[in-house]
C-alpha positions in Angstrom: 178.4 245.5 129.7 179.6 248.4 126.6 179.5 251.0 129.7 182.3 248.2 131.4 184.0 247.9 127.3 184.1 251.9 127.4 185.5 252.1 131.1 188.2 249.9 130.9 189.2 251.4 127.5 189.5 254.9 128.6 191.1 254.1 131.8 193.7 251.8 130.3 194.2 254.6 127.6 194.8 257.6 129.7 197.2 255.5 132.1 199.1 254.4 129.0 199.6 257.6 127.4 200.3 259.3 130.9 202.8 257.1 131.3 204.1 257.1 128.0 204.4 261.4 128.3 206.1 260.9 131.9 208.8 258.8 130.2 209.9 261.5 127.7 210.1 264.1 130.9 212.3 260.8 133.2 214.7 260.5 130.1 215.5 263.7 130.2 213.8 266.7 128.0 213.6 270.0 128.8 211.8 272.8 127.4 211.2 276.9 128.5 209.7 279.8 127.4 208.4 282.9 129.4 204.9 281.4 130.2 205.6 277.4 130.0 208.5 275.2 131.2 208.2 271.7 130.6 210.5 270.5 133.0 210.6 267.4 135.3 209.6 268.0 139.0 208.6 265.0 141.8 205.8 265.5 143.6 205.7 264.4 147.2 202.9 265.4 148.0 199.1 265.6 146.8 197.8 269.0 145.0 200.2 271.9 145.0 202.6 269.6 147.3 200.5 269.8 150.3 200.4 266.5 152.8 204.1 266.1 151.3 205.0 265.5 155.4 203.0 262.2 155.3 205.6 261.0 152.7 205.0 257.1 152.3 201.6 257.1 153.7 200.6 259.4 150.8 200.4 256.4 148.7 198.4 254.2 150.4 195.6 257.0 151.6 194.9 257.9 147.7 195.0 254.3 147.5 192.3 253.6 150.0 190.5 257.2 148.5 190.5 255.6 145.1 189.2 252.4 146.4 186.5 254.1 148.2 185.5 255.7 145.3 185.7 253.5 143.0 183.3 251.1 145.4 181.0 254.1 145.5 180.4 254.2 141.7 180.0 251.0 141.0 178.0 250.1 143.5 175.5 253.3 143.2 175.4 253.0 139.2 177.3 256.0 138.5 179.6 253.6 136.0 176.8 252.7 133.7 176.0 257.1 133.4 179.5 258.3 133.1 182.1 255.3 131.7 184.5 257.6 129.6 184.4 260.4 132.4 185.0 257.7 135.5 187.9 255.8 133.0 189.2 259.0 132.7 189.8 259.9 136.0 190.4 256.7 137.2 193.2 256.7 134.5 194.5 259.8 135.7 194.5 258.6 139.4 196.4 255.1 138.7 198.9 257.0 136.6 199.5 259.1 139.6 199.6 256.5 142.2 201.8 254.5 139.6 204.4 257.3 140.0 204.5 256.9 143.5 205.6 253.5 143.6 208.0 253.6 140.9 209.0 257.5 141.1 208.8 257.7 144.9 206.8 260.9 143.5 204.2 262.2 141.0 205.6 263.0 137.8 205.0 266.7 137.1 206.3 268.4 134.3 204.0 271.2 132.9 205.0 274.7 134.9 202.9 277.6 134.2 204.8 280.9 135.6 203.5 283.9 133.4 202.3 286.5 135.6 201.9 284.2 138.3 202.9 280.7 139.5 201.0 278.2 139.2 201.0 274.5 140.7 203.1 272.1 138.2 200.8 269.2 136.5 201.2 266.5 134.5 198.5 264.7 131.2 196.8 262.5 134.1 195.9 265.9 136.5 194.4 267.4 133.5 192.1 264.2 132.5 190.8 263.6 136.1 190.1 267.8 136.0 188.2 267.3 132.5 186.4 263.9 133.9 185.3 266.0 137.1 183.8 269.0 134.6 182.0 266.7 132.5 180.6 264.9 135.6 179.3 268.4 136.8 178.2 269.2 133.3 176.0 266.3 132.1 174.6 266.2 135.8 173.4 269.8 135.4 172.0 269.3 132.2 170.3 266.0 133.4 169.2 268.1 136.0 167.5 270.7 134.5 166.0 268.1 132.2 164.1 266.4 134.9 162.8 269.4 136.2 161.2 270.9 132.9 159.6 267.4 132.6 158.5 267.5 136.0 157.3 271.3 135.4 155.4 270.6 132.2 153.7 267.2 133.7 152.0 269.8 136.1 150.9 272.2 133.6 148.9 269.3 132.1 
């Protein structure tokens, strides 16, 4: 049940300071310089605005997404190897959705525009992209583990 404790904590976390960062940007504050804006944009859409034409259904298919996955973990274990990684991202991803229902958009508000533009983000984007690495990561290393054990339990 700690992997549950752990979940739950870093899920409830990263919504809450999402949300709490999304404020400052809704009230108001504005900052530039010549690689970084932090400026408030709405997000219609999914990543880099794209399915923005679905408008309203957006919502409810990352809704039924989320759902799925969530199902999936839990059901398949994954919770009980990766609790701060999947409350991360599930953080992230109710932050998000919460922006649609009350924003009618996702709150973006980090522009990146030196020597290129890049897609506006917000705190939850970069949590489910750092939950998603150290997915990847720990499943490699795992990985690779099982398969020197496996190795060395045929040299002997």
């Amino acid at each position: 049940m700690r992997y549950l404790v752990i979940f739950f904590l870093a899920l409830l976390g990263t919504f809450m300071i999402d949300q709490a960062i999304k404020d400052i940007f809704v009230n108001g504050y504005y900052w530039d310089s010549k690689c970084i804006s932090l400026e408030l944009h709405y997000n219609k859409g999914v990543a880099f605005s794209m399915l923005a034409s679905l408008g309203e259904y957006v919502k409810w298919l990352q809704i039924s997404l989320i759902s799925i996955v969530l199902i999936f973990v839990f059901y398949e274990g994954y919770i009980k190897k990766f609790p701060f990684a999947l409350g991360l991202l599930a953080g992230g991803a109710f932050g998000n959705i919460y922006d649609r229902f009350h924003h009618e958009g996702v709150v973006d508000y980090v522009a990146w525009h030196c020597g290129f533009d890049f897609a506006i983000f917000n705190y939850a984007d970069v949590m489910i992209d750092i939950a998603i690495v150290w997915i990847l990561i720990v499943s490699f290393i795992q990985e690779r583990r099982l398969k020197k054990l496996e190795e060395n339990k045929k040299l002997k």
